[in-house]
MIDOSE-1310 file (N, C-alpha, C; in nm, 2 decimals, decimal comma, always signed):
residues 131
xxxx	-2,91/+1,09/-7,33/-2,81/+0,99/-7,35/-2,67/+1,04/-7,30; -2,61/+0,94/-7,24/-2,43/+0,97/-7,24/-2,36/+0,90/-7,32; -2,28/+0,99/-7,38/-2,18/+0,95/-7,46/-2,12/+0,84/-7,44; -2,09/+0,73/-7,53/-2,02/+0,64/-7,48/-2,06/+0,50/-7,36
xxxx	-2,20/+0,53/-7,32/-2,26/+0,47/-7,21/-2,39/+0,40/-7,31; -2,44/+0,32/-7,28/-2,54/+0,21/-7,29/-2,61/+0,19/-7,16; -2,71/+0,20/-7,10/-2,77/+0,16/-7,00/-2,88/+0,07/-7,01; -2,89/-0,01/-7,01/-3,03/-0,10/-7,02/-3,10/-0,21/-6,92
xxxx	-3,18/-0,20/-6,92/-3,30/-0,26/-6,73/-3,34/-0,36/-6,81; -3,30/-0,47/-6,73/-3,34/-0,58/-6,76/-3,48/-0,61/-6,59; -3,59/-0,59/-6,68/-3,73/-0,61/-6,59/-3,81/-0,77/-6,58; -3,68/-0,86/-6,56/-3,74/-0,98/-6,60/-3,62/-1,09/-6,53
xxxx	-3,65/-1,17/-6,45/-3,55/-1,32/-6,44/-3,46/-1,37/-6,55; -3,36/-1,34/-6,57/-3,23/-1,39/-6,67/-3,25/-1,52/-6,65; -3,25/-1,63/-6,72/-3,32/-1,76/-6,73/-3,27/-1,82/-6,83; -3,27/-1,93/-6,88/-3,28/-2,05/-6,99/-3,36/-1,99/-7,10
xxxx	-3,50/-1,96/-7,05/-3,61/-1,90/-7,16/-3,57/-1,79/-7,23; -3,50/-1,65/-7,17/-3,48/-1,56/-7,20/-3,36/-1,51/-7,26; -3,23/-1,60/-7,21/-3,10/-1,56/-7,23/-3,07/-1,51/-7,38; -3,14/-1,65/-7,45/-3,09/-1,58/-7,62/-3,17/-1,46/-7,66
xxxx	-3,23/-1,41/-7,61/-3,33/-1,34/-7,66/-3,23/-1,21/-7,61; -3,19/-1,19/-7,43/-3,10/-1,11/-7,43/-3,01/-1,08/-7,46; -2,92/-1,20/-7,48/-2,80/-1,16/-7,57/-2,83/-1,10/-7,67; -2,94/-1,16/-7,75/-2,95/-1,06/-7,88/-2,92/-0,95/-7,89
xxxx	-3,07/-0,89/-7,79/-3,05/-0,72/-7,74/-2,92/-0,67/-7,73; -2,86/-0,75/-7,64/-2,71/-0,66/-7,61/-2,65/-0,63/-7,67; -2,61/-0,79/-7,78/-2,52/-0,74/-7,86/-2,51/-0,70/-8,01; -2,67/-0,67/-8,00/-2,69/-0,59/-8,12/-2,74/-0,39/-8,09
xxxx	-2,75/-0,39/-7,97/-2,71/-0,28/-7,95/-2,61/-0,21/-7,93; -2,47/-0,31/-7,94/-2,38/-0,29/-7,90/-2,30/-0,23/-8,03; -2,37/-0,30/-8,12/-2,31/-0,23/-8,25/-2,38/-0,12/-8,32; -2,47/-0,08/-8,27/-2,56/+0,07/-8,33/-2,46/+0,19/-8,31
xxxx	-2,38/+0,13/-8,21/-2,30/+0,32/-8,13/-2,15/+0,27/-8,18; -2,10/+0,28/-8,29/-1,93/+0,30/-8,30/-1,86/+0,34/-8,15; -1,93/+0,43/-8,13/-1,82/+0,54/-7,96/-1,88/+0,51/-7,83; -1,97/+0,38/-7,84/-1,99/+0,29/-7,80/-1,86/+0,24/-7,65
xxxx	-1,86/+0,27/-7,51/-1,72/+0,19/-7,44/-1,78/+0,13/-7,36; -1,91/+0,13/-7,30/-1,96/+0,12/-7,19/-2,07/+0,03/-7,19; -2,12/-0,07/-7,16/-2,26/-0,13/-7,11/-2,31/-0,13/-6,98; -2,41/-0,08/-6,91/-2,45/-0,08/-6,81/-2,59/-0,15/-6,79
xxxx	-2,56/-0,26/-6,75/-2,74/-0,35/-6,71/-2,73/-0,33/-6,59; -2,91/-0,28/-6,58/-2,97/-0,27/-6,46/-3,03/-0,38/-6,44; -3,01/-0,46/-6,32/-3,04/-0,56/-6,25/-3,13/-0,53/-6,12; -3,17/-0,45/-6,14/-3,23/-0,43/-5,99/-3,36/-0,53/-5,97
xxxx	-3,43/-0,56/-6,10/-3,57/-0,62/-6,12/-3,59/-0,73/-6,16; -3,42/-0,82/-6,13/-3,40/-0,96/-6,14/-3,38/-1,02/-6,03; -3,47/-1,13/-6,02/-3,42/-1,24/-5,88/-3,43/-1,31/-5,89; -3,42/-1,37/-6,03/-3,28/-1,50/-6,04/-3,23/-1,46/-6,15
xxxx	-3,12/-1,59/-6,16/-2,99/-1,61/-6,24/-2,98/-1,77/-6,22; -3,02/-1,86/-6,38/-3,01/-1,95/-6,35/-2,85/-1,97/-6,47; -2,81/-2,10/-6,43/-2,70/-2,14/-6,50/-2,69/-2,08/-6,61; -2,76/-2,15/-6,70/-2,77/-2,10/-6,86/-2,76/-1,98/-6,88
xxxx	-2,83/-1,90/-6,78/-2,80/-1,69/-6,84/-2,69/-1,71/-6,77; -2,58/-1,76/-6,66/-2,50/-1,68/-6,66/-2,40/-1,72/-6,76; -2,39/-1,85/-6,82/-2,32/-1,90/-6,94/-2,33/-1,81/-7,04; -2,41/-1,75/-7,06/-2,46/-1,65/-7,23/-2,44/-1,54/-7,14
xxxx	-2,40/-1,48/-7,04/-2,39/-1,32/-6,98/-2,26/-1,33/-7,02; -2,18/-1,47/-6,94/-2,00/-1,47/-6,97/-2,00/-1,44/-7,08; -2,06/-1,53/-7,22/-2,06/-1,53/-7,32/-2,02/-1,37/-7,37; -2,18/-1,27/-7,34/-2,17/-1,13/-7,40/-2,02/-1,10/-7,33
xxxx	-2,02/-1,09/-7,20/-1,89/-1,01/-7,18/-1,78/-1,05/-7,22; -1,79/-1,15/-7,23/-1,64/-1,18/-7,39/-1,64/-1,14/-7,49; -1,77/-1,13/-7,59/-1,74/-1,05/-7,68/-1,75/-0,93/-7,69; -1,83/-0,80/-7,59/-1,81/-0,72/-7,55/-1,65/-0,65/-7,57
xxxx	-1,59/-0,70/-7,46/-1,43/-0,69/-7,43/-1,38/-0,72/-7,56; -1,39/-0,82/-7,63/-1,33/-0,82/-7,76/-1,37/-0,69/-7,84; -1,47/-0,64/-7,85/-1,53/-0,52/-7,92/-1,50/-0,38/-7,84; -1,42/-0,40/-7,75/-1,35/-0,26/-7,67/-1,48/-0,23/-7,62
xxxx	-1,53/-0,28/-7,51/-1,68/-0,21/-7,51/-1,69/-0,32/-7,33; -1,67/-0,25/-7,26/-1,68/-0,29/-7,10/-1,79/-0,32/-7,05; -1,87/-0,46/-6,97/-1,98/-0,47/-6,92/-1,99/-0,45/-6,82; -2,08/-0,38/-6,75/-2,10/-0,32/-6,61/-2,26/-0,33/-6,54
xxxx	-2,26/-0,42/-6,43/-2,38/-0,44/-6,39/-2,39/-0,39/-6,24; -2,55/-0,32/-6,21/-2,59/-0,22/-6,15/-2,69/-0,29/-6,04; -2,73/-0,26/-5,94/-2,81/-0,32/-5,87/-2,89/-0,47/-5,81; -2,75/-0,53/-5,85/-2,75/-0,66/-5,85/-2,82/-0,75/-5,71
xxxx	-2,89/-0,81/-5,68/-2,94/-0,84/-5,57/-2,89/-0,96/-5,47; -2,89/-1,00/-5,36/-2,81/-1,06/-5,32/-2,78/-1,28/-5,35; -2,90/-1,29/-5,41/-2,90/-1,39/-5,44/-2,87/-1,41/-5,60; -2,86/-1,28/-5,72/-2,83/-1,32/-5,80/-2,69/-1,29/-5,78
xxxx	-2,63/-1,21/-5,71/-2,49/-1,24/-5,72/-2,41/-1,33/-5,64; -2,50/-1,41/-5,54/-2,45/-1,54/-5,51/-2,43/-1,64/-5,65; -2,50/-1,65/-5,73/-2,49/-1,71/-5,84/-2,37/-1,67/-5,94; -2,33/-1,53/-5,95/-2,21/-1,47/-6,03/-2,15/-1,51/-5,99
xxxx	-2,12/-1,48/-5,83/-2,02/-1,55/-5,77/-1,96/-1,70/-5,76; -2,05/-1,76/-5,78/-2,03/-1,91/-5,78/-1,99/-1,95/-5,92; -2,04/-1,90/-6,02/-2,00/-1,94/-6,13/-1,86/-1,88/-6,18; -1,79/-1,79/-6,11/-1,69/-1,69/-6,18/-1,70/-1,63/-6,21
xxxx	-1,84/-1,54/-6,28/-1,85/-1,47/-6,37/-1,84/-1,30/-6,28; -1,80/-1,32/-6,15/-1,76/-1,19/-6,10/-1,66/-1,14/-6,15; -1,56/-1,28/-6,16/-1,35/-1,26/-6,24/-1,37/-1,21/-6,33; -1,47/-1,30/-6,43/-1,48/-1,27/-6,57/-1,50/-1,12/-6,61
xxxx	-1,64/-1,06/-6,54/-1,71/-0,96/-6,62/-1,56/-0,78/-6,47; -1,54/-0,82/-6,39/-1,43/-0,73/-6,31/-1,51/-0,71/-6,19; -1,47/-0,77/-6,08/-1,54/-0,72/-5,96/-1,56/-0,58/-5,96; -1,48/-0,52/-6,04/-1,47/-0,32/-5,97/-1,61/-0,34/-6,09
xxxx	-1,65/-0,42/-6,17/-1,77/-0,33/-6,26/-1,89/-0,36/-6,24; -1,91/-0,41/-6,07/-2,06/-0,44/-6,02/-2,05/-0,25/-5,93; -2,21/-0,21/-5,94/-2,23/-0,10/-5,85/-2,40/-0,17/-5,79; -2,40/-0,07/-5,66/-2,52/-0,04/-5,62/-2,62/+0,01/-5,71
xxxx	-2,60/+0,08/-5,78/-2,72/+0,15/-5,90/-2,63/+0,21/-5,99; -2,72/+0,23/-6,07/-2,68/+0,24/-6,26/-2,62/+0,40/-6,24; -2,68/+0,48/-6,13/-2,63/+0,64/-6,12/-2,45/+0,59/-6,09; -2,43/+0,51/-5,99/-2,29/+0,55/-5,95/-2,23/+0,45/-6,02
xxxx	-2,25/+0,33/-6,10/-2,17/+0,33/-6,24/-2,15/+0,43/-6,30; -2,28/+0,50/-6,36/-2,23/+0,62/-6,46/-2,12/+0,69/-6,44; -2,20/+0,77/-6,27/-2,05/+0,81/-6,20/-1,94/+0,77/-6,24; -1,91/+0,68/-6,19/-1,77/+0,64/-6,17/-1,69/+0,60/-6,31
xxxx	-1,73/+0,58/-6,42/-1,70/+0,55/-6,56/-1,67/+0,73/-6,63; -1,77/+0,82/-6,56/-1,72/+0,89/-6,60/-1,61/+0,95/-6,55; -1,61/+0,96/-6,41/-1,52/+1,03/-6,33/-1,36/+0,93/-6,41; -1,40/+0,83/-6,41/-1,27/+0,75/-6,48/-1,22/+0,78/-6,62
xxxx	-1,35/+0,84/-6,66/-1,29/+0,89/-6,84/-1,27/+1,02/-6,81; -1,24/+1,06/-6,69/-1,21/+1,25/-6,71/-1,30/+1,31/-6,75; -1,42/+1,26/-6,77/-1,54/+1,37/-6,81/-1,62/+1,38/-6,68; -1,68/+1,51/-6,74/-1,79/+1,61/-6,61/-1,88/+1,50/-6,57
xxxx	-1,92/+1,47/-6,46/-2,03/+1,41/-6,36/-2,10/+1,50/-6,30; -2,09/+1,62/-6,33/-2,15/+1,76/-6,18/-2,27/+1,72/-6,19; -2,35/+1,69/-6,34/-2,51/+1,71/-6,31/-2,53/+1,55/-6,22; -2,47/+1,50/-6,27/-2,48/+1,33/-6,14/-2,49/+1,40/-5,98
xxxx	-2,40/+1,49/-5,94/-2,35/+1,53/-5,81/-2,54/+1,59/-5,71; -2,61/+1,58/-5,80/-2,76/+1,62/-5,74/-2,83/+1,49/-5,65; -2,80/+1,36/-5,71/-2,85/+1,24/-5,67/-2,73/+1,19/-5,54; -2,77/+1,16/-5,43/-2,63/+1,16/-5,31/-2,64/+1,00/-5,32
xxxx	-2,42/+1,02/-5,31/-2,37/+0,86/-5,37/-2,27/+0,87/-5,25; -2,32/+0,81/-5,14/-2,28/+0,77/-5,00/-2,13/+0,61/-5,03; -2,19/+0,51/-5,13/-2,15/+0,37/-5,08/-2,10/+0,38/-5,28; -1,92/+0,35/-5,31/-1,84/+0,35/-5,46/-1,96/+0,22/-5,52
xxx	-1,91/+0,16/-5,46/-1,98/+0,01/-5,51/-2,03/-0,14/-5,40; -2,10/-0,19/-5,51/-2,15/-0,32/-5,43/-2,03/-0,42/-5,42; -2,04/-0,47/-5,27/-1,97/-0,57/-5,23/-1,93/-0,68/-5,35
């Protein structure tokens, strides 16, 4: 584990069916860690994003941010972030907090809190973030 960091893979279509079920997860894991600053969903093993999850994703990342606690998504694929995109939820959740993969979020969250990334520096991070 890193300090301060949350990382969690969502292995499933964000959907109508699913959404409350993930919000749960999130935002009850969000309160297990007091020192808690960071959320990182991996998205790499989703391809879609219909309406309704992105309505309950804006949802978490509002209350997130209310809770001092920043949402950051990772390997987002090109058709579900056509869907972010269209809905706003790029503005909402911060364009700087989409990456290519969950490694160079970490990266970069840490390199931003001033703490050590060296053992990161093994895995090569060519491209900051996703478009």
């Amino acid at each position: 584990p890193i300090e301060g960091i949350l990382l969690l893979r969502i292995d499933a279509s964000f959907s109508f069916a699913n959404a409350e079920y993930l919000r749960d997860l999130i935002l009850s894991r969000s309160e297990q860690d007091p020192g808690l600053r960071a959320i990182i969903l991996d998205a790499s093993s989703v391809n879609d994003l219909d309406l309704t999850a992105a309505s309950v994703l804006r949802s978490v990342a509002e209350t997130l941010r209310a809770r001092g606690i920043e949402l950051y998504m990772a390997g987002v694929k090109g058709p579900v972030m056509d869907v972010i995109a269209r809905t706003g939820l790029d503005e909402r959740i911060g364009r700087d907090h989409f990456f290519l993969s969950p490694h160079r979020a970490v990266k970069h969250l840490l390199t931003q809190w001033g703490a050590s990334a060296e053992y990161l520096e093994t895995v090569p991070d060519k491209e900051e973030r996703a478009p």
